[in-house]
C-alpha positions in Angstrom: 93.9 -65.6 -21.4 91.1 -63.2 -21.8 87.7 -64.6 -22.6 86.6 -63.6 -26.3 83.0 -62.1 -26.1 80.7 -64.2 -28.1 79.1 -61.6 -30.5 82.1 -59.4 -30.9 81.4 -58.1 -34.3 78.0 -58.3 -34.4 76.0 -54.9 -35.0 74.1 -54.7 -31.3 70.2 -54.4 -31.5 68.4 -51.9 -29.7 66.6 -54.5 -27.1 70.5 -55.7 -26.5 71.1 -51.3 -25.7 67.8 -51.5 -23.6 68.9 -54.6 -21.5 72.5 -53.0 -21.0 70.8 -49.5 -19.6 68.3 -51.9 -17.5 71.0 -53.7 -16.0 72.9 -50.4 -14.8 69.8 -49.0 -13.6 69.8 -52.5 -11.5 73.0 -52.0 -9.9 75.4 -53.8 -12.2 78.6 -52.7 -13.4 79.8 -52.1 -17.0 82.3 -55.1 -16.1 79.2 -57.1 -15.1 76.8 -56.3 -18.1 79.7 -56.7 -21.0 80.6 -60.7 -19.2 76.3 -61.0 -19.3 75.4 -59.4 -22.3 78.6 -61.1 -24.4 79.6 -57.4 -25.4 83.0 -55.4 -24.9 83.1 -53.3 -22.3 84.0 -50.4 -24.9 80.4 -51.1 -27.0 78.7 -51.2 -23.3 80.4 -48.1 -22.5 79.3 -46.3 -25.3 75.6 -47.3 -24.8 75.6 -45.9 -20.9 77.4 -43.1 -21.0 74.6 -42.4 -24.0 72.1 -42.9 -21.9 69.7 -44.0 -24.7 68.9 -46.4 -27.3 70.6 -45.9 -31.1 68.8 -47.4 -33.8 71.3 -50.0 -35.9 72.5 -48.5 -39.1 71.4 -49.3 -42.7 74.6 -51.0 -44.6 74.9 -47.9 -46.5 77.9 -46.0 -45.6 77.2 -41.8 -45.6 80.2 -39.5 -46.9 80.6 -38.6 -43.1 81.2 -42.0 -42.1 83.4 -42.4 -44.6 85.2 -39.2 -43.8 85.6 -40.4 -40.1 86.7 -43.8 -41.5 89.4 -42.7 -43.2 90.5 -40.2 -40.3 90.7 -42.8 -38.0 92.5 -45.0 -40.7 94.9 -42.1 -40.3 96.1 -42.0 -37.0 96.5 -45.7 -36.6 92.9 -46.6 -34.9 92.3 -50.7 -34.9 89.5 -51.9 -36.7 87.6 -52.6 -33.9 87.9 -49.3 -32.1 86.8 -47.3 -34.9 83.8 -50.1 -35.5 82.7 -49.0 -31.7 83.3 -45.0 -32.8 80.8 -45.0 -35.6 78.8 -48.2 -34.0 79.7 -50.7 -36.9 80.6 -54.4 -37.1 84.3 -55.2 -36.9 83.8 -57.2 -40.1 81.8 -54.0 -41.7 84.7 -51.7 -40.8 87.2 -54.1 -42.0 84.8 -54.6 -45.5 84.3 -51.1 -46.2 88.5 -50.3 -45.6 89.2 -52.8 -48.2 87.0 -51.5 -51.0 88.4 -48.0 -50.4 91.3 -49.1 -50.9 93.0 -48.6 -46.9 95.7 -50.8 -46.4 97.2 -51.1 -43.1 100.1 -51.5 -44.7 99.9 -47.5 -45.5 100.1 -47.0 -41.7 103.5 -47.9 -40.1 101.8 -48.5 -36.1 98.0 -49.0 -35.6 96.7 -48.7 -31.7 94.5 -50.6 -29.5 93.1 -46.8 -28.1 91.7 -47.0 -24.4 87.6 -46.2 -24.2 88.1 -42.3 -23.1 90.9 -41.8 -26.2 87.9 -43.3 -28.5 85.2 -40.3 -26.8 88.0 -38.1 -27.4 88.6 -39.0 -30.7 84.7 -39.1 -31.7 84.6 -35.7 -30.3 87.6 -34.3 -32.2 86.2 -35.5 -35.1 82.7 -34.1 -34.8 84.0 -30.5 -33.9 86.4 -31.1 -37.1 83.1 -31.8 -39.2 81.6 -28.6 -37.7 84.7 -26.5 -38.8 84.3 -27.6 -42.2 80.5 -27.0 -42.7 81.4 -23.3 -41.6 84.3 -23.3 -44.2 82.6 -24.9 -46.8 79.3 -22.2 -46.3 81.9 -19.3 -46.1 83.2 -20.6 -49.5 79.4 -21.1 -51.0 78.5 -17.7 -50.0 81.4 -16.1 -51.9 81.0 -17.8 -55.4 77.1 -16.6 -55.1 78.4 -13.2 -54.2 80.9 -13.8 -56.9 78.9 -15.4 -60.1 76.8 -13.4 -62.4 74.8 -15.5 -64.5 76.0 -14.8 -67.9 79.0 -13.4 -67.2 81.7 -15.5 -68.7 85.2 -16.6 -66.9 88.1 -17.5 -67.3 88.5 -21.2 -65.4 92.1 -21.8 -64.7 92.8 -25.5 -62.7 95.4 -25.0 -59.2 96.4 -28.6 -59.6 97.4 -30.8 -62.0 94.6 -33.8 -62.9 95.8 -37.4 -62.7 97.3 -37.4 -66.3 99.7 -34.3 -64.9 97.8 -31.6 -67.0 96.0 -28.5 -66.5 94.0 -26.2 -68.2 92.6 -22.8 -68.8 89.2 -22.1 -70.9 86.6 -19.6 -71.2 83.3 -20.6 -69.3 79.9 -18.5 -69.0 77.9 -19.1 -65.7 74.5 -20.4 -66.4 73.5 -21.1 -62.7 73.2 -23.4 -59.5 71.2 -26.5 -59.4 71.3 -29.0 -56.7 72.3 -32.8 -56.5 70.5 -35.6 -55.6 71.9 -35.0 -52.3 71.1 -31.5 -51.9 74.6 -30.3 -52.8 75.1 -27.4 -55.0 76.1 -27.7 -58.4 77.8 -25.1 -60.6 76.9 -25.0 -63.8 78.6 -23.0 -67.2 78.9 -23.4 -70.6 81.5 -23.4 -72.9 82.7 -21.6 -76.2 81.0 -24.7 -78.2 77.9 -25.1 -76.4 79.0 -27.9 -74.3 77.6 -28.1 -70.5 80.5 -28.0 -67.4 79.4 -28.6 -63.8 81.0 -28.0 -60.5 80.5 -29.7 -57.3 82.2 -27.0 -54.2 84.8 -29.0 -53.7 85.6 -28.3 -57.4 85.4 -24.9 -57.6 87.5 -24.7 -54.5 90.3 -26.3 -56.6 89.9 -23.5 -59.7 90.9 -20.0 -59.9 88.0 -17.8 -61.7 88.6 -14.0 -63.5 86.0 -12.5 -64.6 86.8 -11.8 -68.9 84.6 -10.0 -72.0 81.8 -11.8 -73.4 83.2 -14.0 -75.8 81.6 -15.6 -78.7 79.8 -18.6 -78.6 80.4 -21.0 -81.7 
């Protein structure tokens, strides 16, 4: 029976990355430095083949994390292979699934992947994240090219909300602001004076024409 490493789990401090790159400096193998250290040999892996020390991360989740989360949620990937992809705990991982609401029941087969499928899969999932920045500023740039401030339009909703409605009003642009976060917002206002903002993703889901001024009331 396979000996269970004594701090599986644990988020690994940056002396703990320093001693593991020491060690193979020294001779040792990754075999050698997981048994020592009290690591898996997937979390030592990842800290050679880096080369360099990662500084532990804050307990607050960013939307890319998330994103990857829930990717890797998707094709089946343990808990613990997707805590040593984004360099979690297990029980963090396992914490942050169950308050979004990701079941393993939803997924039929989960996998135990091997240490290359997990650099593959961090890899695919970082050139995915740099495909969608390029869509996502394609599809900025052409509302700004798009949008005239004061120009009204007609907003019509491509999908149904969760009650199974959708609608169609009259908005006039008023301009872009920016979130807390730095992300554009889209701002109009309506036929009675009432304010409607837009995140991207938003407007991506809306269809806009262009219509006469109309009259505010």
């Amino acid at each position: 029976m396979a000996k269970k490493n004594k701090k599986s789990g644990m988020a690994m401090t940056e002396e703990e990355q320093l001693k593991m790159l020491e060690l193979r400096n020294m001779g040792f193998s990754m075999n050698e430095i997981a048994e020592k250290m009290g690591r898996s040999i997937v979390s030592v892996r990842r800290v050679i083949k880096r080369g360099s020390v990662k500084k532990p991360l804050t307990n607050n989740w960013s939307e890319e994390e998330i994103s990857k989360l829930r990717e890797m949620c998707s094709l089946g990937v343990e808990d613990k292979n997707i805590a040593a992809v984004l360099g979690r705990s297990v029980e963090a991982v396992h914490s942050k699934r169950i308050k979004l609401g990701i079941s393993k029941r939803d997924y039929a087969i989960t996998y135990d992947y091997s240490p290359d499928d997990l650099d593959d899969i961090a890899i695919m999932l970082s050139q995915r994240k740099a495909n969608d920045n390029a869509v996502w500023d394609k599809t900025y740039d052409d509302l700004l090219k798009l949008l005239k401030v004061g120009r009204w339009y007609k907003i019509s909703c491509k999908k149904r909300d969760w009650k199974g409605l959708s609608y169609t009003m009259p908005l006039m642009f008023v301009g872009e602001l920016k979130n807390y976060r730095g992300r554009p917002l889209f701002v109009f206002k309506s036929e009675a004076g009432f304010t409607e903002c837009y995140t991207l993703q938003q407007m991506r889901d809306i269809k806009l024409k262009e219509v006469k001024e109309v009259v505010m009331k």
